[in-house]
N, C-alpha and C positions, 0 to 999 in steps of 0.2 A: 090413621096413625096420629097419635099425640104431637103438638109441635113440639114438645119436648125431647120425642125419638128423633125428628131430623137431624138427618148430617149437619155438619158446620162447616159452614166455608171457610177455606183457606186450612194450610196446613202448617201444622208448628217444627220446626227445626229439632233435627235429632236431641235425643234427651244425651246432657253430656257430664253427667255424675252418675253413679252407682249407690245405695244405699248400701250404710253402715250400722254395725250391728251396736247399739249403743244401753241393752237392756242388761247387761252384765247383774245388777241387783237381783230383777224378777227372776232370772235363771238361775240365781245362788235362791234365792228364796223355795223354786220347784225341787232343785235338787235336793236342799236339805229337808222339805216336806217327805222326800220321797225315803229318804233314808231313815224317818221316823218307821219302826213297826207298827204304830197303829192307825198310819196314815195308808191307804189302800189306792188313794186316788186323788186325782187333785184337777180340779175343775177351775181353767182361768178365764171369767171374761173378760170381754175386750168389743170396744169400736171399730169398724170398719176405720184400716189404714193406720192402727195403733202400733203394727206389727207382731199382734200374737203368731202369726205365721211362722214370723221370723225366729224366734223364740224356740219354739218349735222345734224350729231345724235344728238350732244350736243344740236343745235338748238331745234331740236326736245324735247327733257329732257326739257330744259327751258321753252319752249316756252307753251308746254302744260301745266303748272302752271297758265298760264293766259287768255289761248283761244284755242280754238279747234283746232287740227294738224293732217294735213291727209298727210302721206309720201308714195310718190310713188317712183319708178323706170324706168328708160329708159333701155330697152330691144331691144339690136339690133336685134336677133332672131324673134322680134314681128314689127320692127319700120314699117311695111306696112300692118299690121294688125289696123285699126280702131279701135281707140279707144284703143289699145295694152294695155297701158300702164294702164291704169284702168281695165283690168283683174280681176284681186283681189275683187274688186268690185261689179261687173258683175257675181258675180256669180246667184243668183237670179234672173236675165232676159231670160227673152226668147230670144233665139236668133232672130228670126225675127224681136222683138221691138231694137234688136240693132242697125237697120239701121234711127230708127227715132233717132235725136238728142236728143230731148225731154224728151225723155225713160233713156237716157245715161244722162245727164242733174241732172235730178230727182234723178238719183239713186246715182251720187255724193253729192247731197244735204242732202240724207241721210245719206251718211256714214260722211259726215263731223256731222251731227245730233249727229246722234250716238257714235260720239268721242268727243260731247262737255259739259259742264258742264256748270248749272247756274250761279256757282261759278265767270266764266269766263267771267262775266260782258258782256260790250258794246263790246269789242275786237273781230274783226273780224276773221275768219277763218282763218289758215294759208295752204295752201298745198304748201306742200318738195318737189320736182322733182331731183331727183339726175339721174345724166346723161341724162339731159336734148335734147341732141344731137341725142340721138337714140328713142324719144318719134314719134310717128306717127302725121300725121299731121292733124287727125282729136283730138287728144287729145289734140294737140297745139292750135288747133285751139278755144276747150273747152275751154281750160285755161284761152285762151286770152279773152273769152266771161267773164265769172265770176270775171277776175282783172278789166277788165273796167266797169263791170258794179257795180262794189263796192260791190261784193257777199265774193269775198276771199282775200288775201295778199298772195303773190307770191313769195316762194325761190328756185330757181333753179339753180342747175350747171350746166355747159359743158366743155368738154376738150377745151381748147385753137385752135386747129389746126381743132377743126368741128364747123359748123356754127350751130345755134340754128335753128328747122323746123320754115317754115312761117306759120302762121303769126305771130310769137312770140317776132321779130324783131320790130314790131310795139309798142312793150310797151316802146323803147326807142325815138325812133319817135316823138313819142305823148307825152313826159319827165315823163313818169309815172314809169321808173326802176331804180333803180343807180347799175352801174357795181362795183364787187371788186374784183382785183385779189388776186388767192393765189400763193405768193412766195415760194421762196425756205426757210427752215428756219435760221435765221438767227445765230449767230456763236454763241450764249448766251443761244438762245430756243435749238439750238443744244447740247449744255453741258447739259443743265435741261431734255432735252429730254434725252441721256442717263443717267445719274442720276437716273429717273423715272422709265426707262427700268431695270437699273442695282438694284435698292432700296439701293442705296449706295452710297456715294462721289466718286466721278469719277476725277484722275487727268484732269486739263484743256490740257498736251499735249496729253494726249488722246482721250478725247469727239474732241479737235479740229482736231485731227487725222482723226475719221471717218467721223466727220461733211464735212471736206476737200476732204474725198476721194466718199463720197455720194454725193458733191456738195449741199447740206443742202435739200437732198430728206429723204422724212421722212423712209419712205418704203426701200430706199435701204441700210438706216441709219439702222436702223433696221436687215438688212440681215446683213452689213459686221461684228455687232456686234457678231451677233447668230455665224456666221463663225468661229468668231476669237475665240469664247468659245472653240467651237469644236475641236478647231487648239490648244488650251491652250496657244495661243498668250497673252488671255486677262485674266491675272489673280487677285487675289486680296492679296494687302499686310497690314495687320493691319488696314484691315477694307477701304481700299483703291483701287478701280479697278485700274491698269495698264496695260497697253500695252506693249509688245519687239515686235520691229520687227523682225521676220523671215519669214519661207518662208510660205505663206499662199496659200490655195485654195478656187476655185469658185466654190459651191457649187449648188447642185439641184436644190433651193429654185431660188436663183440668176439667175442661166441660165434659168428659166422658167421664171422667170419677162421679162428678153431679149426677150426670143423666144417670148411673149405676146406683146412685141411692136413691134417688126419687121415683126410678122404675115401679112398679105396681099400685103406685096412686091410683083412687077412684080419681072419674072427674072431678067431682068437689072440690078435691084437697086437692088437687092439682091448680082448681083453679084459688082458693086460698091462697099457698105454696107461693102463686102470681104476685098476689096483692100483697103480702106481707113483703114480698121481696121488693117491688117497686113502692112501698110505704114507708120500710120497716124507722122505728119504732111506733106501731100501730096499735089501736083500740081492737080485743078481742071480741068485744061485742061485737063493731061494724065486723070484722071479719065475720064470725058467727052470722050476722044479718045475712051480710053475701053469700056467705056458700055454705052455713047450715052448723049447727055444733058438732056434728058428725064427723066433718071435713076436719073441724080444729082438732074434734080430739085426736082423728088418724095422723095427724100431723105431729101432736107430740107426742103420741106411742109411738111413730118414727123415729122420734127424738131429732127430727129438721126443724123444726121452730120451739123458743124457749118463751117464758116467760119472767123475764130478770126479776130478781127480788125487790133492787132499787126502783122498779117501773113496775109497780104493779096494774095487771089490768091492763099491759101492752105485750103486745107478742113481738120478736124478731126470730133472726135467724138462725140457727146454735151457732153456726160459724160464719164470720162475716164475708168470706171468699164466695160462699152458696149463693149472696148477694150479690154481688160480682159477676158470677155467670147467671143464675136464673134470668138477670135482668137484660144481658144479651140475647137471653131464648124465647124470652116473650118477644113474637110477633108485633112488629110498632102498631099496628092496626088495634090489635086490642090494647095491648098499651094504651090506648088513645081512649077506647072507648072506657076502659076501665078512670081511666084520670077524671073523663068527662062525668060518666057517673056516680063519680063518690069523691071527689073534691070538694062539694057544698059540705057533704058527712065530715070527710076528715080536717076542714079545719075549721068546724065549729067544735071541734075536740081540742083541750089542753097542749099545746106544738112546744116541744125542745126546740134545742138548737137543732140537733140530728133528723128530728123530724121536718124543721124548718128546710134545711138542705135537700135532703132526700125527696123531699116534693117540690122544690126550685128546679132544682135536677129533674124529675119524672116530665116535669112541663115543657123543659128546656129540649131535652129529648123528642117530647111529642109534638115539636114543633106551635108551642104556642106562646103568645105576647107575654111576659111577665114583667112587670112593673119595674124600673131600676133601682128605686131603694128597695125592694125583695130581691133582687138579684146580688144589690152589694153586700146584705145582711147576707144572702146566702153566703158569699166568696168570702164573706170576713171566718166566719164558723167555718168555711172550710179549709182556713188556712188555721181556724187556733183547734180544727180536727184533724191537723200533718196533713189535708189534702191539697199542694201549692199547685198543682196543673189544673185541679178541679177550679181552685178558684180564678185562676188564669182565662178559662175557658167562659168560666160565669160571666167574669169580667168584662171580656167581648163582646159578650150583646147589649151594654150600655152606650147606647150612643149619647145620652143627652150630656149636657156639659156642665151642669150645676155642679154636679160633684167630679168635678175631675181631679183635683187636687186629693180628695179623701178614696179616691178613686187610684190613684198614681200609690199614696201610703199600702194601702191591699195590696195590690204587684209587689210593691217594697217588699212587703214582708213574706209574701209567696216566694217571692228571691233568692231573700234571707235563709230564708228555710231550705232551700236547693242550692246554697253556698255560694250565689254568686253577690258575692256585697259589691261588688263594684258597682253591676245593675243597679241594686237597692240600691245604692248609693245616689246615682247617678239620677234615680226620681225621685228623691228627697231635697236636692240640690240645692232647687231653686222653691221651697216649698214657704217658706217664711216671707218673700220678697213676694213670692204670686198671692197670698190670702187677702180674700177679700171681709171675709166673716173670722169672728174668733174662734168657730170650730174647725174650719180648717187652718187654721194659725196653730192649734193645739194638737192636731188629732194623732199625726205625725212624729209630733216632737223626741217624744222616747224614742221610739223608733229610730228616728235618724241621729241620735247618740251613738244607742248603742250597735249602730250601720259604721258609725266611726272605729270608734272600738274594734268591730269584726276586722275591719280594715291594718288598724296597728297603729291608728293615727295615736301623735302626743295628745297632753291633756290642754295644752293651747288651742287644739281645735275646737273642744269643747267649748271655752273660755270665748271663744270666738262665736260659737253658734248663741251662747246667755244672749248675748251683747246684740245679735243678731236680732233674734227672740224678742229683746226687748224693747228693742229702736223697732220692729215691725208692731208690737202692741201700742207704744207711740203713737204711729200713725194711725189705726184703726181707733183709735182718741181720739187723734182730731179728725179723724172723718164721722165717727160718730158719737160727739160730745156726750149722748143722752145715755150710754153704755158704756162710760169712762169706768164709772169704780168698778165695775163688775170687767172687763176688761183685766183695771188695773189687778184686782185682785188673781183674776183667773192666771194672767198671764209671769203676774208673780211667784203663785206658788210653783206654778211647770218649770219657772227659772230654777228658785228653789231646787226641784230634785234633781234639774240638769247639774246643778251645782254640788248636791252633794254628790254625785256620780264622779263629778271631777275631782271632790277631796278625796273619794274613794279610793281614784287612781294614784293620787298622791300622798294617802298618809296621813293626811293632815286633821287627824281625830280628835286634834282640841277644836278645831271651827266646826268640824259635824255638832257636837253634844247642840249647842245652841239653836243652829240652823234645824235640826233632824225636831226641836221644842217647838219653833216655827209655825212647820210644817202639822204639826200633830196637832196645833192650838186650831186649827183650819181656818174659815171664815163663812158668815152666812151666807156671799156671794158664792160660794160653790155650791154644785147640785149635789144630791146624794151620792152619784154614779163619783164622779170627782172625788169627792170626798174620800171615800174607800179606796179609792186607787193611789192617791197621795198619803194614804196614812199605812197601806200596808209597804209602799216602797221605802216609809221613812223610817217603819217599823224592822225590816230588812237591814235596812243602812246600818238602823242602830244596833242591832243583833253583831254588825262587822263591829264596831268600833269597839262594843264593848269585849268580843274577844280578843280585840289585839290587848284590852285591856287587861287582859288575863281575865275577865269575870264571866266566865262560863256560864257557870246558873242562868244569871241573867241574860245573856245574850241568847242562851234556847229559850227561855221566855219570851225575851220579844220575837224570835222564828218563829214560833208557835202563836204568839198573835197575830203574827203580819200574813201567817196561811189562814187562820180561821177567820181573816176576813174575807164575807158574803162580796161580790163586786159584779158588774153586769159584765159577759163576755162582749157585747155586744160595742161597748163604749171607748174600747182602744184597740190600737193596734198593737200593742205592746204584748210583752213575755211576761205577764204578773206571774204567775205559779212558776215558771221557771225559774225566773229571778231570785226569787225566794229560795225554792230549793236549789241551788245552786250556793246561794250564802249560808242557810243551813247546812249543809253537807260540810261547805270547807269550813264554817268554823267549827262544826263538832271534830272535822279531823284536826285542823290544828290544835283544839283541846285535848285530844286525846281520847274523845268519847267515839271508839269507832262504834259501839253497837248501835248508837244514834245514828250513827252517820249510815250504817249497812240498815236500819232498819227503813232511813229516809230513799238510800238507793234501791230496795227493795219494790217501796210501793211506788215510787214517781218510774220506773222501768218497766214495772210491771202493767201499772194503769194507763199510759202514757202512749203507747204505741206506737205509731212511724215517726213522733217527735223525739224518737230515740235517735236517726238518722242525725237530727241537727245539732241536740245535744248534748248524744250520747259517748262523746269521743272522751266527756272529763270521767265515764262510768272506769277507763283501765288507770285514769290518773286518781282515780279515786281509789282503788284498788289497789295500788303500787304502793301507795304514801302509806296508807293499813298495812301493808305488808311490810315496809320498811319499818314501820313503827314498832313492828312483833322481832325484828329483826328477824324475818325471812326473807332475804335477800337474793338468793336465784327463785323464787316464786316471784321475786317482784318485776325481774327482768322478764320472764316471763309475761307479765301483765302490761311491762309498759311498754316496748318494742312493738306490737301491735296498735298501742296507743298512739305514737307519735307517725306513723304512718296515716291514721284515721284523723288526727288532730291537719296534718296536712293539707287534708282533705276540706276538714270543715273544721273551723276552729272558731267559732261566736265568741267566744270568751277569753281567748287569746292563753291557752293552758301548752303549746306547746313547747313556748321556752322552759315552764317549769315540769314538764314533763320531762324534756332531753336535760333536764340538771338533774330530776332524780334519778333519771336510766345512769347519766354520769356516772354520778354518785357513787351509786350500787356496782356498775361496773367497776370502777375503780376500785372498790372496796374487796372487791372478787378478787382482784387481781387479772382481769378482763382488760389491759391496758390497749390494747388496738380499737376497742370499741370506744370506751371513757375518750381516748384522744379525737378519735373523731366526732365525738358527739357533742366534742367542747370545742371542737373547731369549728363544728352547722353551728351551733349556738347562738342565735340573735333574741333578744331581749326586747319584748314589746308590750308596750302599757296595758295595764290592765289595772284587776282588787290589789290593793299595795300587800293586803294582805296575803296576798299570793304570790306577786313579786318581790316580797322582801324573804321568804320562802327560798325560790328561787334563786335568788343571789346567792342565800346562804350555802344552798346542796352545790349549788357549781361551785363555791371558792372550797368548800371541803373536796371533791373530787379532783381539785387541780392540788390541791396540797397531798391527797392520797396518788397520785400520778406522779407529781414532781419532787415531795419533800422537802421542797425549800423555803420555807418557810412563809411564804406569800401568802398561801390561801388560808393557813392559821392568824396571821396580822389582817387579812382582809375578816376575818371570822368576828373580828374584835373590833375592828371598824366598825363593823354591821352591829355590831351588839351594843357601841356608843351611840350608835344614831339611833338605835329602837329606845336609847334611854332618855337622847335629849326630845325624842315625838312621846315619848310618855307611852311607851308600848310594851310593856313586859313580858307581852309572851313571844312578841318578836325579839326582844332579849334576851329570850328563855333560850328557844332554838339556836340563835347564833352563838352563845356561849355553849348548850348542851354541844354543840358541833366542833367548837373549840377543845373542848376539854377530852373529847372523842380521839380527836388527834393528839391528844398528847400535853392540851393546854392545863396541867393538874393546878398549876398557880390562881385557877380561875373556880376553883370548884368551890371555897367560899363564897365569892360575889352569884354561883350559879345557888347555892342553897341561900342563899338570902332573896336573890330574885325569884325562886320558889315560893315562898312563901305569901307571895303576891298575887300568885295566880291559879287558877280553881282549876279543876279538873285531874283526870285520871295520868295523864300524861306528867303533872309538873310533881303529882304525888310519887310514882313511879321514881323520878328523877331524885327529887327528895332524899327516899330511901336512897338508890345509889351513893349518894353525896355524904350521907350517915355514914354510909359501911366503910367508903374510904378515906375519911375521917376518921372514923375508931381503928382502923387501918395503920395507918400514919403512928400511932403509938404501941406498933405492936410488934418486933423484932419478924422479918420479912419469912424466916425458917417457921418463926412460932404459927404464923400468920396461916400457912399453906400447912403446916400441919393439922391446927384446927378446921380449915373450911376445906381442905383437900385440894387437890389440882383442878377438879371445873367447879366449882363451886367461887373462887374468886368474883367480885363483881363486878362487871363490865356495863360499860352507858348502853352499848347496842343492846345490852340483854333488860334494858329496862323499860319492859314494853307494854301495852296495854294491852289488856284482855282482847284474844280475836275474834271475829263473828263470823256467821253464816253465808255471809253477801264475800268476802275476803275467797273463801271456797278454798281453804287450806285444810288439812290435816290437823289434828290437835299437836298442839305445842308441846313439847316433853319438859319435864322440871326440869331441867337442863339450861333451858331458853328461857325458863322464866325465873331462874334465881334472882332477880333483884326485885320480884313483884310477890306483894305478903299475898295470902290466900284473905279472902272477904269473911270478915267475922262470923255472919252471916248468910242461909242459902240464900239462894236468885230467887229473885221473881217467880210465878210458875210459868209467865209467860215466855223468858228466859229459859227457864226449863227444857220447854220445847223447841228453842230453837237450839240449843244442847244436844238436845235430842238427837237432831237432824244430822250434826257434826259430826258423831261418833259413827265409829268402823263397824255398823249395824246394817244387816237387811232392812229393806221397807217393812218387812213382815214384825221383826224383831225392832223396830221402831215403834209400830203401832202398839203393841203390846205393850214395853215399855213405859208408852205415854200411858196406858188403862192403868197398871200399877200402879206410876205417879198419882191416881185420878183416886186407888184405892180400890179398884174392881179385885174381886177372887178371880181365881186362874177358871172355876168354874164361869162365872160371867162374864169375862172376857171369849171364851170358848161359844158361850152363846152370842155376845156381841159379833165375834166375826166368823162362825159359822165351822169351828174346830173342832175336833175335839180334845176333852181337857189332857189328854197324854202329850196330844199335839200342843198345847200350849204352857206344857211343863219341858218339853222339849226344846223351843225357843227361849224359854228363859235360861235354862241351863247354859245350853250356846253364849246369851248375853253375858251369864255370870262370868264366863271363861275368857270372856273377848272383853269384859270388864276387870278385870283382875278383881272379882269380888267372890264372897260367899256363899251367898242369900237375897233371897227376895227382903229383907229388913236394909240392907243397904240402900237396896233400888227405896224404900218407902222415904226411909233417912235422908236421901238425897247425898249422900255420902258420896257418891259414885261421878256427880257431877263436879265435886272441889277437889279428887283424884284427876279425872281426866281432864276437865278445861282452864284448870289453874296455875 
């Protein structure tokens, strides 16, 4: 017996969710294939655990409301049995009449008989086939008699990687099937789908959590949740699922799914299957060496090992869970011998980070000595890869004491990332006072900043650490005269970006400009590594100042230089790519550029993976502000109610007073007044981007003036909007006036179109126009006024909103909601295009077509692109035309159809 057929020790805790049905798309897509006449059959594949099953049934439920439905199954046990698949059936035949077709023929005629109703009109029979792949070939061959001869309508699945029996191939041939595939689910059906599982609001860095670590498989979505219950990973706070990470196990449930896919391996690829899992990312060749090219290829016509486009020439896993258990099922014994034998091979090969770890780990496991700077580089990669227990545990087998201090920073930041800053904190403390060397005087340093921060501390703390900083580079002066300027230097510019961090908090963006020049002039005493990491924080910095400046353009330009700088992962402990997109994000949204801002939350959520957990809590603050910004305000309570429970939980960047100001806000605005009261009464206010608390201030003093009326939070509105004038901040002027003028402040809508004109972006343009119209307003006899623009057509601030995107996950906006926003001269981008696309009230199926259109395919070439036929693919467009309020395919060319619906 394979060791991969052994039981598994111990048993996992009852599974305690149900799977929900969350493909509602693909079902409208089979149904209305089915409703085509020249569509006969429709063939879905699908991945094991994708839920074609599911699908299935549903079709099944539906379908028989209108016509008769006979669902069968494919049975490998039977696939050379005759007729196998129709058993069920068959029970009343003699066996001898089973060899006529005739006899078998007949007796399906009546059991579809027998499952139909008159009710069920002209509509032709449906029969189901699920696992279509393992049906026998005289049953295929049935089927295919009764689709062509216009007896049934035909749904069948099959796995992707098996071929469907012949003759059943033939129904595409002859243009009588349309193919659909099933996807993995997408990161939205992923939230809904735990949601549904959980019967309860599910923070987004959660669902995106398991969504990321299942690869958007429905089935192993499913298990990691059931797990993490077990594990009391995943608990619930005030009516709120969350997530901590710690340290989790692979469960029964899970390593049976595995063992179920990797059943019928030859030895080879089983032993491949090994190596690549305790490797992975690994050299195909040395695999190939080991167990033969035979093994690899069975491996990826299994579709269990991939070969990423960006690693060419390396194989891994398809799904990184398979790694996870495989690596539990290999026997430690060969574990061991395998390490022994092919350790010299694998690291005379090109090593990532991942491979770096992955084979730190395999050592560490097989019980052997590994050097402690190999062990710290591993725990460092595996905290800047979201693994903090991994690096935790790395961390423990360094006994030596040279590096204890940069040693104590790695825990820090494993901490950090599992929300306990006090911890981090607490081994940072004394980190300045113990260095003996100027790397570990530096190596820290960010890090225990931004430890403060998490914390809530003022910006005197900060102020406190420079000074600290500085008096300890001092001494490492005079201990080691010969290493003074280079000290001086190094330890100067680290003050530097602690410093700007502190004008950060405060506002103070006339001292940035200078300081941020400083920093970017660099100095020859910095290494390379150095270099890059101070010039993309300062790049970051300046990207804030210049938005509060109102100078948009520029401030996504220097975001965009401060990520496209190259930097060693290896060299800090710090959040570089966080940090960054975290300043990108918020200034694109307080500019008003949310498609920037959805397209930057897009790929850092997507690519990011269990660093969603730490800091993924600003993804519903980011979501809410876009939503309020479109003025869709019950969508935005929606998004940020779960926010402020997750921010709770883990808040790095201190978003949850400006979250509970914007849930205020929007409640009040509702007229939600028990909520707005108490959300303004939790309300504590703690340092953070000024850019973000001057935000902040402003949504709470307008929700207490929409709660109370008295005048207060309009006079604080204008406060806030004097002081964004004497810091020389115009778009924090912007806001606090647009918020003023909201409530009622019209005295102000002068100074608010003048401080327009200052500032760049989609949002101040938007405002702009509002301030025009009621302006030309103001001269216009108030009967005349409403007779020309009608009763909603008047213009309102909330309705002057910017363009929505596809990360927001809204509904298109009706002209209604956008009367004070012009349409763009102009069409979109084509890349915009498609995310257009996405948005509209379309099937997948009716999407993809759509996008070919834009692309300029005939209905004929599309029909062969995705395996239709052309009726079937005149049939979907018609649908769009009707669900587009349009005429024609020249619309869809025109692009007409996108400045109708998203404008």
């Amino acid at each position: 017996m394979s060791h991969h057929d052994q039981e598994p020790r111990g048993v996992s805790l009852a599974m305690h969710v149900h799977s929900p049905f969350v493909r509602h798309a693909e079902l409208a897509d089979i149904e209305f294939a089915l409703d085509n006449e020249d569509c006969q059959a429709v063939i879905l594949r699908y991945d094991t655990g994708l839920g074609a099953s599911s699908i299935l049934r549903h079709l099944a439920e539906e379908m028989s409301k209108v016509r008769a439905v006979l669902a069968i199954h494919g049975i490998p046990s039977l696939s050379s049995v005759p007729y196998g698949a129709f058993a069920p059936l068959l029970a009343g035949v003699n066996s001898d009449d089973l060899s006529i077709r005739t006899n078998v023929f007949r007796a399906v005629l009546d059991a579809l008989a027998a499952g139909g109703d008159v009710s069920h009109g002209t509509e032709l029979p449906l029969v189901i086939v699920d696992d279509a792949h393992a049906v026998d070939p005289s049953t295929a061959e049935l089927l295919l008699t009764l689709v062509l001869s216009g007896t049934i309508k035909l749904v069948a699945s099959h796995l992707r990687n098996h071929k469907l029996p012949q003759p059943l191939p033939k129904l595409w041939s002859g243009g009588s099937a349309e193919t659909i595939d099933v996807h993995p689910l997408t990161r939205d059906q992923g939230h809904e789908f735990c949601r549904a599982m959980l019967a309860a609001p599910v923070a987004l860095p959660t669902s995106w959590y398991f969504w990321s670590r299942s690869g958007g498989n429905p089935m192993l979505l499913k298990m990691l949740v059931s797990e993490a219950l077990d594990d009391e990973l995943l608990t619930k706070n005030r009516g709120i699922w969350l997530y901590r990470l710690g340290h989790h196990r692979v469960g029964r449930n899970l390593r049976d799914v595995v063992r179920q896919q990797i059943r019928g391996l030859s030895a080879a690829a089983e032993s491949a299957l090994d190596l690549v899992a305790l490797a992975e990312p690994v050299s195909r060749e040395i695999v190939e060496q080991v167990s033969g090219t035979e093994a690899v290829a069975e491996l990826l016509a299994r579709q269990l090992v991939q070969s990423p486009l960006q690693q060419e020439g390396m194989l891994r896993l398809a799904n990184p869970i398979y790694g996870e258990v495989i690596r539990q099922m290999v026997p430690p014994a060969r574990s061991r011998i395998l390490h022994d034998s092919l350790m010299a091979k694998l690291d005379a090969q090109p090593m990532g980070m991942e491979a770096l770890l992955r084979r730190v780990s395999w050592a560490v496991d097989s019980g052997l000595e590994v050097s402690a700077d190999r062990l710290f580089r591993a725990a460092l990669i595996a905290c800047k890869l979201s693994q903090p227990t991994l690096a935790l545990e790395l961390l423990d087998h360094i006994t030596v004491a040279d590096q204890a201090l940069e040693v104590q920073a790695v825990q820090a930041r494993a901490f950090y990332m599992m929300g306990d800053y006090e911890q981090a904190a607490k081994l940072l403390d004394d980190a300045f006072d113990a260095a003996n060397t100027l790397n570990e005087l530096l190596f820290g340093a960010l890090l225990r900043a931004v430890t403060r921060l998490a914390l809530g501390m003022p910006a005197a703390t900060m102020e406190d650490d420079i000074n600290t900083l500085l008096a300890a580079g001092e001494r490492l002066m005079a201990e080691m005269p010969e290493q003074a300027e280079v000290i001086r230097d190094r330890v100067g510019h680290k003050a530097a970006l602690l410093e700007l961090m502190m004008l950060s908090q405060k506002g103070d963006y006339g001292r940035m400009g200078p300081l941020i020049e400083s920093v970017l002039a660099g100095s020859p005493q910095l290494s390379a590594d150095e270099r890059r990491l101070n010039e993309s924080i300062a790049l970051a910095m300046d990207a804030e100042r210049l938005c509060a400046l109102g100078l948009s353009a520029q401030s996504q330009k220097r975001s965009a230089e401060a990520f496209a700088i190259e930097h060693s992962d290896l060299y800090d402990v710090f959040f570089i790519p966080e940090m960054i997109v975290f300043r990108q994000v918020t200034t694109a949204l307080c500019a008003g550029d949310l498609p920037f801002a959805a397209k930057l939350l897009d790929q850092f959520f997507v690519d990011t993976g269990p660093i969603i957990i730490t800091f993924g809590g600003g993804a519903n603050v980011a979501r809410g502000m876009g939503l309020i910004r479109q003025g869709l305000l019950p969508e935005a309570v929606d998004a940020l109610l779960p926010a402020i429970e997750s921010l709770r939980d883990s808040d790095p960047q201190q978003l949850l007073g400006f979250c509970t100001s914007m849930l205020a806000y929007t409640a009040a605005k509702l007229g939600q007044e028990e909520l707005a009261a108490r959300l303004i009464a939790e309300h504590q206010e703690k340092p953070g981007m000024f850019l973000v608390t001057a935000h902040e201030r402003a949504f709470m003093a307008a929700a207490c003036e929409y709660l109370t009326h008295d005048g207060a939070g309009l006079a604080e509105l204008l406060i806030l909007a004097d002081n964004a004038r004497d810091q020389q901040a115009p778009l924090l002027e912007l806001n606090a006036l647009a918020l003023a003028v909201e409530l009622g402040g019209d005295s102000q809508i002068e100074r608010l179109l003048l401080i327009c004109q200052t500032v760049e972006g989609a949002w101040a343009e938007s405002i702009t126009d509002f301030c025009h119209k009621q302006l030309s307003l103001r001269d216009i006899p108030v009967d005349a006024a409403v007779d020309q623009q009608g009763p909603d057509s008047t213009p309102r601030l909330e309705n002057a909103s910017s363009q929505q995107v596809s990360f927001f996950g809204t509904s298109p906006v009706s002209p209604h909601q956008q009367g004070a926003t012009a349409k763009p001269a102009v069409p979109p981008s084509r890349a915009r295009q498609y995310g257009q696309i996405k948005r509209l009230p379309l099937t997948r199926r009716e999407r993809e077509i759509t996008e070919l259109v834009v692309e300029g395919y005939s209905d004929r070439e599309i029909a062969e692109r995705l395996q239709l036929s052309v009726r079937t693919v005149e049939g979907h467009l018609y649908r769009c035309y009707a669900k587009l309020s349009i005429s024609g395919r020249h619309q869809i060319i025109a692009q007409e159809w996108i400045l109708d619906h998203l404008h």
